[in-house]
Phi, psi and omega in degrees: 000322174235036118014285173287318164328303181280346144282014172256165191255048142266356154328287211282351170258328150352263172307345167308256144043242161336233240338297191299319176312309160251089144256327141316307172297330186246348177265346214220086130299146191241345229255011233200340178257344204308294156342339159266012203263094183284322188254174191296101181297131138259113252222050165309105211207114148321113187292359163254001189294121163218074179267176191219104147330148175031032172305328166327318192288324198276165179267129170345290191297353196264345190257357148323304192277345170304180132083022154281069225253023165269336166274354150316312158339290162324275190311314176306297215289333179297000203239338177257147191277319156239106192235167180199117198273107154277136165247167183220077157348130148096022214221130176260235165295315170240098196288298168341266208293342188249335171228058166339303200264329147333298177281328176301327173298309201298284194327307183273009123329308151316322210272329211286286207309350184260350203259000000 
């Protein structure tokens, strides 16, 4: 599946990419900001993703209720004031990359409807 990724030489803006993401992720949770957020939101969530950031770190039982994130999904977006929710079947944490023309589609779709 990334196969072709990882031999491209667009590899390395990739893995930026991650990195600064999650470093966002562990330094800045947000889900708690999402109500100041005035422009227009999109919101892409795979319907397999249950990934857990830093599960290493959580107590078993804390890690039952993470990483749903499509219903996690659901609830952000009622919490942003112009929000808009894509889900993509077949799809986990990176959705860009495992239903390319799916998210490309939801995206420029979003960016048309903003112009």
């Amino acid at each position: 599946m990334f196969a072709g990724i990882l031999k491209s030489g667009e590899y390395p803006r990739y893995a930026l990419a991650s990195a600064l993401t999650y470093e966002m992720i562990y330094q800045q949770p947000i889900r708690h900001e999402l109500r100041l957020l005035t422009m227009p939101v999109l919101l892409i969530i795979g319907q397999s993703d249950r990934s857990v950031f830093f599960r290493r770190y959580a107590k078993p039982e804390d890690i039952k209720t993470l990483g749903n994130w499509p219903a996690l999904g659901r609830a952000a977006v009622m919490e942003l004031l112009d929000g808009q929710l894509v889900e993509i079947e077949g799809a986990g944490h990176v959705s860009h990359l495992e239903r390319p023309q799916e998210f490309l589609g939801a995206l420029t779709k979003f960016l048309a409807t903003r112009m």
